[in-house]
N, CA, C and O atoms as a CHARMM CRD file, in Angstrom:
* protein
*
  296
    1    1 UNK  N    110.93200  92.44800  74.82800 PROA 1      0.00000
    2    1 UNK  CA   110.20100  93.67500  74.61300 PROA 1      0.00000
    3    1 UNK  C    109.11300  93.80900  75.67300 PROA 1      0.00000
    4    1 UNK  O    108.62000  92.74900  76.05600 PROA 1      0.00000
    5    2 UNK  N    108.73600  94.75600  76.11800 PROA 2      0.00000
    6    2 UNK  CA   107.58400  95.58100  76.87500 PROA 2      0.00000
    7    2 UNK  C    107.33300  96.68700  76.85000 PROA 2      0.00000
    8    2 UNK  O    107.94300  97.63300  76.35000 PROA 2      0.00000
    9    3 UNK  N    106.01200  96.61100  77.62900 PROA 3      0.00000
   10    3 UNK  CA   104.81400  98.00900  77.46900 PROA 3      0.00000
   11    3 UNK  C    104.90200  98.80000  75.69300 PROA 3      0.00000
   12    3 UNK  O    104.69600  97.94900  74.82800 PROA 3      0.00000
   13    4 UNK  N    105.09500  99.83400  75.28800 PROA 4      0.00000
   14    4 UNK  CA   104.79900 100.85000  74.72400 PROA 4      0.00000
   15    4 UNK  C    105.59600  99.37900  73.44000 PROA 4      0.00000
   16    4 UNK  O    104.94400  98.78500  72.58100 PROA 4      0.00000
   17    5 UNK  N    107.03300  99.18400  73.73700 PROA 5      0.00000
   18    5 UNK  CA   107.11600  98.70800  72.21600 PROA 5      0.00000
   19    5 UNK  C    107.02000  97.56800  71.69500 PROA 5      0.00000
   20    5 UNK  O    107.77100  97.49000  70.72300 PROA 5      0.00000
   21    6 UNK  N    106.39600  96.56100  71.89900 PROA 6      0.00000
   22    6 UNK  CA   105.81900  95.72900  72.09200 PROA 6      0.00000
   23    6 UNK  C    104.38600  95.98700  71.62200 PROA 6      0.00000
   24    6 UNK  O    103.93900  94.99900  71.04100 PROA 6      0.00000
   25    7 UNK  N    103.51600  97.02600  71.69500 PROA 7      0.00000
   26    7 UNK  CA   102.39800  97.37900  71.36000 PROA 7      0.00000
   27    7 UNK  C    103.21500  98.10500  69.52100 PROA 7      0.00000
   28    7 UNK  O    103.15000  97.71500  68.35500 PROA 7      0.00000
   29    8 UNK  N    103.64000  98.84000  69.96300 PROA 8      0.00000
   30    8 UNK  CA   103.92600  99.57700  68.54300 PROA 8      0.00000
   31    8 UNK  C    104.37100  98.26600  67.54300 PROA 8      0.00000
   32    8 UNK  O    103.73300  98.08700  66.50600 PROA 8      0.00000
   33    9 UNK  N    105.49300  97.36500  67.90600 PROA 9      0.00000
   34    9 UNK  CA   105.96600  96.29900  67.41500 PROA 9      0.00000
   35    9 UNK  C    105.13800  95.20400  66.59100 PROA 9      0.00000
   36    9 UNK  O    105.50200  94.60700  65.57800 PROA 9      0.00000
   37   10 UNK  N    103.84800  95.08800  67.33800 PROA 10     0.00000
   38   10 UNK  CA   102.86100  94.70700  67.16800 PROA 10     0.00000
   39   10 UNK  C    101.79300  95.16300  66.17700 PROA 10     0.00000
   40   10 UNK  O    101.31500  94.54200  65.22800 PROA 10     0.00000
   41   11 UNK  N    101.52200  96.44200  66.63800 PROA 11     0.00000
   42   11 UNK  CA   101.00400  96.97800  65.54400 PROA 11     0.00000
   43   11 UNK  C    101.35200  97.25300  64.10200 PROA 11     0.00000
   44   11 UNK  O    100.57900  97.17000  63.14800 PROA 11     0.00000
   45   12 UNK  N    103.01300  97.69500  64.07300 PROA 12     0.00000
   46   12 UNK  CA   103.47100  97.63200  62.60100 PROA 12     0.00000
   47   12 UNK  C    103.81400  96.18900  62.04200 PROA 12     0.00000
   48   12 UNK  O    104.41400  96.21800  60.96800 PROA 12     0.00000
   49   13 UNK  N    103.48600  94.63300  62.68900 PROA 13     0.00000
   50   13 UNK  CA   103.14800  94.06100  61.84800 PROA 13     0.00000
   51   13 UNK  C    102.34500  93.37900  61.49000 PROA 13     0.00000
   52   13 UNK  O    102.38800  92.29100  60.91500 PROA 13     0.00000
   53   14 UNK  N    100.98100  94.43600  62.05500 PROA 14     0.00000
   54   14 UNK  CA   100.12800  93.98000  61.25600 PROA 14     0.00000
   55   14 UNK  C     98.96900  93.24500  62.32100 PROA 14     0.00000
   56   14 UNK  O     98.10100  92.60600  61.72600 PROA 14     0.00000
   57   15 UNK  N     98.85700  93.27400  63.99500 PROA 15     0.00000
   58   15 UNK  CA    98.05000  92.52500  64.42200 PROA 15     0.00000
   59   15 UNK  C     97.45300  93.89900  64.81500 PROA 15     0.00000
   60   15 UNK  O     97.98700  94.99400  64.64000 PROA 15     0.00000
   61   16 UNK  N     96.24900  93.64200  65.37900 PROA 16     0.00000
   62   16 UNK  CA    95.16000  94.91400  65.79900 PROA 16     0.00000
   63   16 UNK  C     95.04300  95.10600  67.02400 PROA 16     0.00000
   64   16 UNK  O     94.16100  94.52000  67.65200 PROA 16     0.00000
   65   17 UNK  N     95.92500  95.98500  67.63600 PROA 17     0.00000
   66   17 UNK  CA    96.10300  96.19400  68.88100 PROA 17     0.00000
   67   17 UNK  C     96.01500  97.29000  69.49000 PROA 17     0.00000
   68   17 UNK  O     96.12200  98.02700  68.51000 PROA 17     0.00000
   69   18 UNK  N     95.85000  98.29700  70.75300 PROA 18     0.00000
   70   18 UNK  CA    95.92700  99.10700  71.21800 PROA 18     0.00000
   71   18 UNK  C     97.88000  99.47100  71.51300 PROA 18     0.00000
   72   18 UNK  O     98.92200  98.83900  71.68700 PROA 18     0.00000
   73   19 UNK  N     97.47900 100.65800  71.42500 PROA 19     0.00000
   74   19 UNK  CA    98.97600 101.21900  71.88900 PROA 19     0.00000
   75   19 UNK  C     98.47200 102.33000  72.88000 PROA 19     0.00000
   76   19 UNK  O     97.85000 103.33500  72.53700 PROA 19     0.00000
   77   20 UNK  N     98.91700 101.91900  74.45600 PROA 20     0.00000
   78   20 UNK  CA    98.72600 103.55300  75.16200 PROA 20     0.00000
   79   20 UNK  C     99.47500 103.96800  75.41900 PROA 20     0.00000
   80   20 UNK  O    100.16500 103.70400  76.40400 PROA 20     0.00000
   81   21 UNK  N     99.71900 105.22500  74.20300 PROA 21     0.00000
   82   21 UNK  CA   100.75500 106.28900  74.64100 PROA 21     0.00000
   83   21 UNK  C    100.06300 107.02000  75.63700 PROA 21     0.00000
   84   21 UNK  O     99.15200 106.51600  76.29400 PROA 21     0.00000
   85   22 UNK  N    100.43300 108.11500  75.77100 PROA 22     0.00000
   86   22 UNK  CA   100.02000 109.32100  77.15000 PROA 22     0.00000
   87   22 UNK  C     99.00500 109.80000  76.63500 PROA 22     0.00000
   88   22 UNK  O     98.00700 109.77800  77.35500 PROA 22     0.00000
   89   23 UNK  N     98.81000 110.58500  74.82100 PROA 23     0.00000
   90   23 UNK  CA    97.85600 111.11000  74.43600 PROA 23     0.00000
   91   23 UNK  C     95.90000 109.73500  74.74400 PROA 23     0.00000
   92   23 UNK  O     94.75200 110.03600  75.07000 PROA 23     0.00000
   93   24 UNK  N     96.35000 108.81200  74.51000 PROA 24     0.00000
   94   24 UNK  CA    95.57100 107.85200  74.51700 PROA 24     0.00000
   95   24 UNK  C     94.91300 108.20600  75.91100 PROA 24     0.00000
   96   24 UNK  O     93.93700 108.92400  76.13100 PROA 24     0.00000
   97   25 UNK  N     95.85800 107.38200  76.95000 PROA 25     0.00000
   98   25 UNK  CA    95.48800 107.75900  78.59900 PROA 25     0.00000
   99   25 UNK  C     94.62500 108.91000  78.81800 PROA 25     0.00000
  100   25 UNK  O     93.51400 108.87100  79.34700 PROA 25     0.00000
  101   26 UNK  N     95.27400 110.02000  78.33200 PROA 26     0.00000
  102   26 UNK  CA    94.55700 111.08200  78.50300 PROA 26     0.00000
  103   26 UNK  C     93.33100 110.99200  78.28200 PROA 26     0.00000
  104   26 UNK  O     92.62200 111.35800  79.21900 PROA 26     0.00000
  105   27 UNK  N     92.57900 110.46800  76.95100 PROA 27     0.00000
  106   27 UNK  CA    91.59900 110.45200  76.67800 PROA 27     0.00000
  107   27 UNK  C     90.62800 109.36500  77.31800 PROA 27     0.00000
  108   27 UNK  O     89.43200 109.62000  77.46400 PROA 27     0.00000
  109   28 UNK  N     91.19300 108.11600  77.70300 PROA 28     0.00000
  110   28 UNK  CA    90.64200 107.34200  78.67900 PROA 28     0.00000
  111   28 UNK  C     90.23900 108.40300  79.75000 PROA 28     0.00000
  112   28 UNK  O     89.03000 108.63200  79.75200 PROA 28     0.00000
  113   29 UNK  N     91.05900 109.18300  80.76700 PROA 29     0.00000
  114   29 UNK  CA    90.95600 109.66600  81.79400 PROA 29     0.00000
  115   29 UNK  C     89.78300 110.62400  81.28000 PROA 29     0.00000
  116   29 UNK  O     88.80400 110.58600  82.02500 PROA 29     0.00000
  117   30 UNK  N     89.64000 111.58800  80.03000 PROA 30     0.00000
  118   30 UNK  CA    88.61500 112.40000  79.62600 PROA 30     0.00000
  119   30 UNK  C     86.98700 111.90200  79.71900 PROA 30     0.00000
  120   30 UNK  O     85.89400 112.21000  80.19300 PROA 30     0.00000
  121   31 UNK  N     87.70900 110.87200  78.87800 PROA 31     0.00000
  122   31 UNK  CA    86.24200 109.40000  78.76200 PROA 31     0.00000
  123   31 UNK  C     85.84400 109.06000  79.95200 PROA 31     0.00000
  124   31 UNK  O     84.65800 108.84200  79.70400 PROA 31     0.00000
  125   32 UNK  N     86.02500 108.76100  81.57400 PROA 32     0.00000
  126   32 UNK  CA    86.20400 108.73000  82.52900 PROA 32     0.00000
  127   32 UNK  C     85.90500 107.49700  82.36900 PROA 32     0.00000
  128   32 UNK  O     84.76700 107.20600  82.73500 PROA 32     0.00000
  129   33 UNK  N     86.58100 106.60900  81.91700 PROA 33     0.00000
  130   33 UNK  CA    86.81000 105.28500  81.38100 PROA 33     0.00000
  131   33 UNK  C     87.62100 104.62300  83.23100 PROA 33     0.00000
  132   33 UNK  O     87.23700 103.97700  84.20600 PROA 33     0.00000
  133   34 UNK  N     89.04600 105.42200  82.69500 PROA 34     0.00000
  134   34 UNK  CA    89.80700 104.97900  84.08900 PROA 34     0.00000
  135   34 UNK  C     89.96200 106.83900  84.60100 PROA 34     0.00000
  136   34 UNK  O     89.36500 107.85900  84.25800 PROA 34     0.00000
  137   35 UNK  N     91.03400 106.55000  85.52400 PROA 35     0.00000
  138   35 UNK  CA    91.53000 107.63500  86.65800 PROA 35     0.00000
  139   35 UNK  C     93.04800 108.24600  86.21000 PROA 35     0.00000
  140   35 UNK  O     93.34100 109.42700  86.02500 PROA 35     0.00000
  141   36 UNK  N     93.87400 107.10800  86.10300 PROA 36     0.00000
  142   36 UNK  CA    95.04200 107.55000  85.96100 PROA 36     0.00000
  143   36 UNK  C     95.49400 106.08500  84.30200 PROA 36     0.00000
  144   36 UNK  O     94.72700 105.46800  83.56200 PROA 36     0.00000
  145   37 UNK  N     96.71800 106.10200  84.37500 PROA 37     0.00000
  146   37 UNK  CA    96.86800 104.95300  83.44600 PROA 37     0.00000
  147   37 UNK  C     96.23100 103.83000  83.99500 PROA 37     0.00000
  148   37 UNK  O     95.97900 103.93800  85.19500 PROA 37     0.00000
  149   38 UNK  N     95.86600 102.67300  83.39400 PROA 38     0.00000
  150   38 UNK  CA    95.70700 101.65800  83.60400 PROA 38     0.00000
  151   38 UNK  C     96.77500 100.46600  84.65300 PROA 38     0.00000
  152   38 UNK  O     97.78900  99.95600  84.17700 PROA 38     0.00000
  153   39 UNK  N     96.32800 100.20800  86.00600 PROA 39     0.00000
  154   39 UNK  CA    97.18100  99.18500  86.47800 PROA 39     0.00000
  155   39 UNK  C     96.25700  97.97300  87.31500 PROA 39     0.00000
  156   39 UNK  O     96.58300  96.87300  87.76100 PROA 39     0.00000
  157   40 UNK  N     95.20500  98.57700  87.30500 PROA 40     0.00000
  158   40 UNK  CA    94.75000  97.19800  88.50500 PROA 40     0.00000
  159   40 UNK  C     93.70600  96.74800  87.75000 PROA 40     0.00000
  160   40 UNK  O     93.34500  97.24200  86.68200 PROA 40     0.00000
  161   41 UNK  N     93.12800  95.62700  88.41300 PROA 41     0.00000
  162   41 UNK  CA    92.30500  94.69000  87.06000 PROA 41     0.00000
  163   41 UNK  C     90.81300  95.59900  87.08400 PROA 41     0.00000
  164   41 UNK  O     89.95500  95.74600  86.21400 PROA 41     0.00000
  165   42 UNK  N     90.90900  96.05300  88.29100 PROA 42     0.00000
  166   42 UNK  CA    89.26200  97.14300  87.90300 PROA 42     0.00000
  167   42 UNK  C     89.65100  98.06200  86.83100 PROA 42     0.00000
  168   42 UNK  O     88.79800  98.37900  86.00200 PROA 42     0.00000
  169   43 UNK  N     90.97600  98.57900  86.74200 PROA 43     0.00000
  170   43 UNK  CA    91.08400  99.60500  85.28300 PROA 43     0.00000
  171   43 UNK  C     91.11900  99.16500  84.26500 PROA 43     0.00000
  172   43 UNK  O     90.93500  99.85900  83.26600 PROA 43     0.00000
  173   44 UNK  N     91.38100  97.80700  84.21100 PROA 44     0.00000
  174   44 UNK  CA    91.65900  96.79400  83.19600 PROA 44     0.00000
  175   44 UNK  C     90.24900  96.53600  82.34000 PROA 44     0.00000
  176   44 UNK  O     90.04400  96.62300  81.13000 PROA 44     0.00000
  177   45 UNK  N     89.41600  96.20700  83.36600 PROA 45     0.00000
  178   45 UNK  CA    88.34000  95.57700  83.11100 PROA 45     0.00000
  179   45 UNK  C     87.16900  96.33000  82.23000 PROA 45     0.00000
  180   45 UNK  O     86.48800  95.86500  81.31600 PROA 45     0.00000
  181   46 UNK  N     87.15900  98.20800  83.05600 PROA 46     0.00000
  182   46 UNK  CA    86.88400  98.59700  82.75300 PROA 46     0.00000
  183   46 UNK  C     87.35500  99.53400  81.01000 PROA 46     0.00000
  184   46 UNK  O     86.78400  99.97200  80.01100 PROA 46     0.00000
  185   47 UNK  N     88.44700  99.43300  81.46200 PROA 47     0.00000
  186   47 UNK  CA    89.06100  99.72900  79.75300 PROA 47     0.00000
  187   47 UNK  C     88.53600  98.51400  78.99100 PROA 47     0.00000
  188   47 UNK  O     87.96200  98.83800  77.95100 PROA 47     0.00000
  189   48 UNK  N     88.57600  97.32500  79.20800 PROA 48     0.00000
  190   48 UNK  CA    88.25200  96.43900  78.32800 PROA 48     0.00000
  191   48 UNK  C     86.75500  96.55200  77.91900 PROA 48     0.00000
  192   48 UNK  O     86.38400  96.46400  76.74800 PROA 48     0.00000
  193   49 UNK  N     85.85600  96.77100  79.06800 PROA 49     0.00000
  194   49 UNK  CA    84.85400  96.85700  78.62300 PROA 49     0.00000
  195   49 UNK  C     84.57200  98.32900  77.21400 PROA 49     0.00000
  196   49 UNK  O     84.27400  98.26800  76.02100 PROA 49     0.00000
  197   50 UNK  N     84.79200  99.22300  77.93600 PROA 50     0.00000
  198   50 UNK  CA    84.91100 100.80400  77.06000 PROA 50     0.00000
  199   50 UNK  C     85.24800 100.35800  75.69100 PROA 50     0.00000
  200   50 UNK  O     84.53200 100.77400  74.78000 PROA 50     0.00000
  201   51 UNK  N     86.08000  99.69600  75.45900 PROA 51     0.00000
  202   51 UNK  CA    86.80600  98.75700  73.87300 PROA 51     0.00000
  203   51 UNK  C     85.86800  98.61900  73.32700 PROA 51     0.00000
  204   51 UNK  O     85.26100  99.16600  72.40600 PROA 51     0.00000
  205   52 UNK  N     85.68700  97.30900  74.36800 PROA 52     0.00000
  206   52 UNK  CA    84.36600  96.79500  73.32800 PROA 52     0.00000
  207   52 UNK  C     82.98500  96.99900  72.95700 PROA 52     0.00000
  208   52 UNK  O     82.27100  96.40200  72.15100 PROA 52     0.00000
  209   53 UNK  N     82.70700  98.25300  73.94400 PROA 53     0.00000
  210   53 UNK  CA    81.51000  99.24500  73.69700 PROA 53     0.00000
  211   53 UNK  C     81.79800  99.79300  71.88500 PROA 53     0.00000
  212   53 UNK  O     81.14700  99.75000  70.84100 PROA 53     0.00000
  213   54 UNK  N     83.25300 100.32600  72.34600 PROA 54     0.00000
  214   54 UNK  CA    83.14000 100.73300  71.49900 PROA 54     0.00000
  215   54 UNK  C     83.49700 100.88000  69.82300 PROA 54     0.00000
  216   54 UNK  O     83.43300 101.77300  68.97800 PROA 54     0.00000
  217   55 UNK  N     83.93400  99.36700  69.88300 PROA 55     0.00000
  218   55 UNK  CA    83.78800  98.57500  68.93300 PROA 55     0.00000
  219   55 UNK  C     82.74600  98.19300  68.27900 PROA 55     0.00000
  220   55 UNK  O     82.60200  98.43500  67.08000 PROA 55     0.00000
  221   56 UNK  N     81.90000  97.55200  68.99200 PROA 56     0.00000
  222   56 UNK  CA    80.31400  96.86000  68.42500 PROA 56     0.00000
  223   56 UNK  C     79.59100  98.30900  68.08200 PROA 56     0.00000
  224   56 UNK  O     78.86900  98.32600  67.08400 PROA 56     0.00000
  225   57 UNK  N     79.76100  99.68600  68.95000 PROA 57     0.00000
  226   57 UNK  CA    78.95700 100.90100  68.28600 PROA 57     0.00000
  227   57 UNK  C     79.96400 101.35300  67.04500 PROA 57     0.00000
  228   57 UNK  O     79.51600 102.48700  66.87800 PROA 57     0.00000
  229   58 UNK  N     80.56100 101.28100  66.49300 PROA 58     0.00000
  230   58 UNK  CA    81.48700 101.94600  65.92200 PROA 58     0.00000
  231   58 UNK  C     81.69900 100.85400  64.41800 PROA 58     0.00000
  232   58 UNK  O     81.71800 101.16000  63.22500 PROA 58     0.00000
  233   59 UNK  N     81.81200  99.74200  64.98700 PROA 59     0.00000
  234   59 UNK  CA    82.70800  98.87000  64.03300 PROA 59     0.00000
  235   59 UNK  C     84.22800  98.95300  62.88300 PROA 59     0.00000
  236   59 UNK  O     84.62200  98.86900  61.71900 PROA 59     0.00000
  237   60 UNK  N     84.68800  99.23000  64.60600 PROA 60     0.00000
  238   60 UNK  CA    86.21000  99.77800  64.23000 PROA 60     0.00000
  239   60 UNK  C     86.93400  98.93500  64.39000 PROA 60     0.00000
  240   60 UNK  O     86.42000  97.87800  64.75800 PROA 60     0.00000
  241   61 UNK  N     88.66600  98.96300  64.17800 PROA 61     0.00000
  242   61 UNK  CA    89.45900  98.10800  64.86500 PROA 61     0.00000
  243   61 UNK  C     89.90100  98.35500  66.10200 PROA 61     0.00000
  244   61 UNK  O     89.29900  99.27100  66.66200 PROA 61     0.00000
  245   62 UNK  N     90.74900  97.84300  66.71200 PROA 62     0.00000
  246   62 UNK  CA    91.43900  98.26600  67.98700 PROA 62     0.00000
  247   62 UNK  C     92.46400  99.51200  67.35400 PROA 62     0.00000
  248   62 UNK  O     92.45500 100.69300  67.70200 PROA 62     0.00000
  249   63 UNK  N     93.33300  98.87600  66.33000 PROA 63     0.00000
  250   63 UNK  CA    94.05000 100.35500  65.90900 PROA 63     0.00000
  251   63 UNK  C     92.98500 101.33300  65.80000 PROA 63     0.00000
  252   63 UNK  O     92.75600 102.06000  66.76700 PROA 63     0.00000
  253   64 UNK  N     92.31300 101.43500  64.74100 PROA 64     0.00000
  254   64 UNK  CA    91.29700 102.71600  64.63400 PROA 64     0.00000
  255   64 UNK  C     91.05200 103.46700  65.93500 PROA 64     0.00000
  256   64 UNK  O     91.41300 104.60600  66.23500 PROA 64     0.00000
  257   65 UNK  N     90.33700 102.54900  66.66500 PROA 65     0.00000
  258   65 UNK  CA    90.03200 103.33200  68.18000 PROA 65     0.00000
  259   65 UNK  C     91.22600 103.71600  68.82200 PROA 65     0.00000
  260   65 UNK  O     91.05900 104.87700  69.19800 PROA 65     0.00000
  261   66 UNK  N     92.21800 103.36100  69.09800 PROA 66     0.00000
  262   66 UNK  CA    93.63700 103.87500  69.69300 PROA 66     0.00000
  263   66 UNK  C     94.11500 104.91900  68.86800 PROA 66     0.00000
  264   66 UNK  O     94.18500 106.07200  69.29300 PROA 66     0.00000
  265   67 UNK  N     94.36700 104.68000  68.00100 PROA 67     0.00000
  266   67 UNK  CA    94.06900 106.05600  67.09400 PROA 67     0.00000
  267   67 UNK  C     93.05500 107.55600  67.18000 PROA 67     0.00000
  268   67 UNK  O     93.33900 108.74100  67.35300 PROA 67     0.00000
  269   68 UNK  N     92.31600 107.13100  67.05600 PROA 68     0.00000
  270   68 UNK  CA    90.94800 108.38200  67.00800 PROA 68     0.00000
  271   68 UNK  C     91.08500 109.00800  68.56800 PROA 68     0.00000
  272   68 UNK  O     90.98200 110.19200  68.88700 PROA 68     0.00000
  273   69 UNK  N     91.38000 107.71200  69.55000 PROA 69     0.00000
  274   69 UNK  CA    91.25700 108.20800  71.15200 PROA 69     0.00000
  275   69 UNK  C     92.52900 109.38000  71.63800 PROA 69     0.00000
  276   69 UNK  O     92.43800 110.29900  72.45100 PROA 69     0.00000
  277   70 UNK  N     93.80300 108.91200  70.73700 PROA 70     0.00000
  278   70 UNK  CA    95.19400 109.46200  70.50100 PROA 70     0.00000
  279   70 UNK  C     95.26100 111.16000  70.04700 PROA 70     0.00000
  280   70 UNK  O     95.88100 112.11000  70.52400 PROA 70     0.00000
  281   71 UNK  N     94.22600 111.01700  68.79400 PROA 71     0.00000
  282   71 UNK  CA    94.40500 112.05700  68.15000 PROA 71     0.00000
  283   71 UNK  C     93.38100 113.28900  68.44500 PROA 71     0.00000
  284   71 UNK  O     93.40700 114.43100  67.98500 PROA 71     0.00000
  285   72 UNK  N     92.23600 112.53500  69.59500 PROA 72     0.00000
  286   72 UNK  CA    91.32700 113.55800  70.27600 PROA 72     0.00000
  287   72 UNK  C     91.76500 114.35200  70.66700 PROA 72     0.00000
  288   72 UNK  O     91.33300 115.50400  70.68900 PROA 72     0.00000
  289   73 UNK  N     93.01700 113.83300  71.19500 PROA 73     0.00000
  290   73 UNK  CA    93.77400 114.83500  72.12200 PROA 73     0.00000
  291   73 UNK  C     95.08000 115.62400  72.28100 PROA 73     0.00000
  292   73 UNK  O     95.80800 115.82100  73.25400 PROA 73     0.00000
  293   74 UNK  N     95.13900 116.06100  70.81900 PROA 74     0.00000
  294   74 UNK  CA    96.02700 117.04800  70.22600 PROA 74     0.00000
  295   74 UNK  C     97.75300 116.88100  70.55400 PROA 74     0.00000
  296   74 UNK  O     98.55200 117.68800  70.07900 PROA 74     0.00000
């Protein structure tokens, strides 16, 4: 398994993970988090950081936030 199902795979059983579909990306790119999808370790890094911002403000899960970031964007 890789990328997209592997995340979904993951998530339905049960571990707390991000899934980036396109709606997600999008909202990274809105967030001006990253530029385009995520590929080099500066987008990496910086998505990772954005996470965990916004985790500790929030006190969400990783699903929750992949979620909420997903559904910002119609």
């Amino acid at each position: 398994m890789g990328g997209k199902t592997a995340q979904v795979f993951l998530r339905r059983m049960g571990v707390d993970t991000l899934v980036f579909a396109s709606d997600t990306i999008r909202a990274l790119v809105r967030e001006g988090v990253v530029d385009k999808s995520p590929s080099s370790k500066k987008d990496w890094a910086a998505l990772q950081e954005a996470i965990e911002t916004w985790q500790m403000q929030s006190n969400r899960s990783l699903n929750e936030i992949s979620q909420i970031l997903s559904l910002s964007v119609g």
